[in-house]
N, C-alpha and C positions, 0 to 999 in steps of 0.2 A: 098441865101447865101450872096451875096454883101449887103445887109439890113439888114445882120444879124452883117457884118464885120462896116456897117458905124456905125451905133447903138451901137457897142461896142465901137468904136473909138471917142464919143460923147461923151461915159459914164468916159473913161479914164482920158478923156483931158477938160471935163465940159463944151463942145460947146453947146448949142441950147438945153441944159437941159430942159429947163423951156417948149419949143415948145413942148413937150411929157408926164410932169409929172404936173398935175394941182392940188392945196389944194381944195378940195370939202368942207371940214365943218374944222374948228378950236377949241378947246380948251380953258378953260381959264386961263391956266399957262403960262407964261411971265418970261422971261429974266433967263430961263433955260441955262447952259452951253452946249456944244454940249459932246454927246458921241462918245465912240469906238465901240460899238457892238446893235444889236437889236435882241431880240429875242423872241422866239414865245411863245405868253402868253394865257395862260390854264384860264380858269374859267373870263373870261375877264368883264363880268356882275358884278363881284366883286368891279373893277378896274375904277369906271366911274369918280372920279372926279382926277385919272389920266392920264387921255385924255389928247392928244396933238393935234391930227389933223386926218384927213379922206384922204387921199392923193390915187388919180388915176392915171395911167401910162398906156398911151395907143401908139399902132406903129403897123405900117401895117407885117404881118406876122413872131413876134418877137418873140422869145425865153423868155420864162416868168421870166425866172431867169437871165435876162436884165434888164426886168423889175423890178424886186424886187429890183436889187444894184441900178437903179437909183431912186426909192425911199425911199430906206434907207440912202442914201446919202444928200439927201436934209433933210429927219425927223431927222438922226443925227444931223444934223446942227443946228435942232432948240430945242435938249432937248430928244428926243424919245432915250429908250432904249430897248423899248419890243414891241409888233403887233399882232394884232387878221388881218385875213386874211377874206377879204369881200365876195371876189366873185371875181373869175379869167376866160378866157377863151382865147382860143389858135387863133390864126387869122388863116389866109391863104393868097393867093396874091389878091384877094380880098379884105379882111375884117382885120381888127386889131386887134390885142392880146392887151389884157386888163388886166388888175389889179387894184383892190381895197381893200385898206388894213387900218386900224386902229390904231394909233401909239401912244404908253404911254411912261409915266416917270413913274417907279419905282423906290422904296428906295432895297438900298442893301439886308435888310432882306426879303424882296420880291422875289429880284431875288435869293435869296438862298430856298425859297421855290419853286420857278418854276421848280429851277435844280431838285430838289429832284421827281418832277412830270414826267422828260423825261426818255425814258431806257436808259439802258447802254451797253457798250458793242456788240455795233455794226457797220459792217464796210458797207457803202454805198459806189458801185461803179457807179458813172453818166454816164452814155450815152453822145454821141456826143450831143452838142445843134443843133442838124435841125432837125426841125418840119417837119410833115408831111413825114418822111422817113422810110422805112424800113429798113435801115443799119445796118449791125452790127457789131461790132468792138470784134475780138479773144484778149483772155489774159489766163491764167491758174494760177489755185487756189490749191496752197499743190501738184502740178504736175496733174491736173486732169485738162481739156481744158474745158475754159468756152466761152461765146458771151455773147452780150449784144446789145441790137436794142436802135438806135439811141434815144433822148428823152424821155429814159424811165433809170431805177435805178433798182439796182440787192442788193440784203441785204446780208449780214454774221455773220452770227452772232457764238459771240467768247462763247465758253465753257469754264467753268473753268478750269487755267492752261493752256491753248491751245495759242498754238503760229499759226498764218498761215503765208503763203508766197504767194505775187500775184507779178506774172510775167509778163512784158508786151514786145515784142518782139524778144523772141527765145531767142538762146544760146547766142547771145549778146545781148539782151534785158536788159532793168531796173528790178528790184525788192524791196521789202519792205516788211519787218516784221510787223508783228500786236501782239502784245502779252496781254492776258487777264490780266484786275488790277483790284482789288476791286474798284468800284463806279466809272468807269472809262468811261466818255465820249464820245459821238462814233466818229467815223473819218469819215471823206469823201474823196474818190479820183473821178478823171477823168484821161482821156486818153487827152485829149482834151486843157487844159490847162484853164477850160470854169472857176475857180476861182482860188485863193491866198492863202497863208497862210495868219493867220489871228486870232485875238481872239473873243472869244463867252465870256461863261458863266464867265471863268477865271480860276478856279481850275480843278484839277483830268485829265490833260493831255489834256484840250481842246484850245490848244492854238496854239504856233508855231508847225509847221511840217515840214517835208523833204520832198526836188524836189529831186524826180532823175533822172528827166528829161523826161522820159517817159509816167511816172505817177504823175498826180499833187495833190498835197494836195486843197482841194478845201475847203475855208474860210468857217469854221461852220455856220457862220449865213446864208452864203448863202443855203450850205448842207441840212439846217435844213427845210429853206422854200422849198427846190426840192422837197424832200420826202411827203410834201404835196400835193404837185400840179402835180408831173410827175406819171404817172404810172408804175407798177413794171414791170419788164422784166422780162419773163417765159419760 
């Protein structure tokens, strides 16, 4: 957990970045502006002369979705707005958690086609970020008591017209609505506060969200790459 806390604290404040996030292969587009968001691109064999860079991130038994902000952080910087995901693997106190990931520049009408490729309307709730734990953290959904084991992601998905309510500790606890919208983006929380508000794609609700302090709205792009890489909670 203390290398779970400095790692964050690095990623925050941009100390000793570069000690953990290395460019493996480069691109040949230049003098790109930096973006706000990166997201995950579909069909990516389509995408090859908008390649930006090959970027690794490796730290001894780190939470991958560390990993990920501190490499979208530096590919922002250099032009990336989208990522094919290479090959990830989880450390332990032994060995290092790893990521490899593939970062473009797409044009606008691009990303309006990506959007149209993700689902809609569904709510990811994240797990604690500690690896290798079996924890689970209680909440309750529409009044019905749920769990969720630590490092892993619970789905919900909204029906048409359906509002839900997710609780997060008792009769003074936090709460938050979710309510179905046509072509409406999914949301992310945690318990945990493990991401930000934040924007993604830009339209149909995927942008700012509400803390209510118990429950965090966790930054889409991060949300987006969890769901790939953590496993579902059962």
């Amino acid at each position: 957990m203390k290398k779970l806390i400095i790692i964050l604290l690095l990623q925050l404040f941009g100390w000793g970045r570069s000690q953990y996030v290395e460019v493996l292969e480069k691109g040949n587009l230049d003098n790109l502006s930096p973006r706000k968001f990166m997201i995950p691109l579909q069909q990516q064999e389509n995408y090859k002369s908008a390649f930006v860079g090959r970027y690794k991130a490796h730290y001894p038994n780190t939470y991958l979705g560390h990993l990920f902000t501190a490499i979208a952080d530096e590919a922002k910087n250099t032009g990336a707005n989208a990522y094919h995901i290479v090959s990830f693997k989880e450390g332990d106190h032994q060995n290092e958690s790893e990521l490899v990931i593939d970062t473009y520049y797409i044009q606008d009408p691009d990303i309006r086609h990506q959007s149209t490729l993700i689902e809609k309307n569904k709510i990811y709730i994240i797990g604690e970020p500690v690896i290798n734990s079996e924890k689970t953290s209680k909440f309750k959904l529409n009044g019905e008591k749920k769990e969720i084991r630590d490092n892993t992601f619970i789905t919900i998905t909204l029906k048409e017209n359906e509002e839900v309510k997710i609780v997060k500790g008792g009769i003074t606890g936090m709460a938050v609505w979710v309510k179905w919208k046509p072509e409406q983006f999914n949301k992310f929380y945690s318990f945990s506060g493990i991401g930000i508000d934040g924007a993604g794609f830009g339209a149909n609700g995927m942008g700012v969200g509400i803390n209510t302090g118990r429950i965090y709205s966790v930054d889409p792009d991060l949300g987006y790459f969890l769901i790939r890489v953590l496993k579902e909670s059962k």
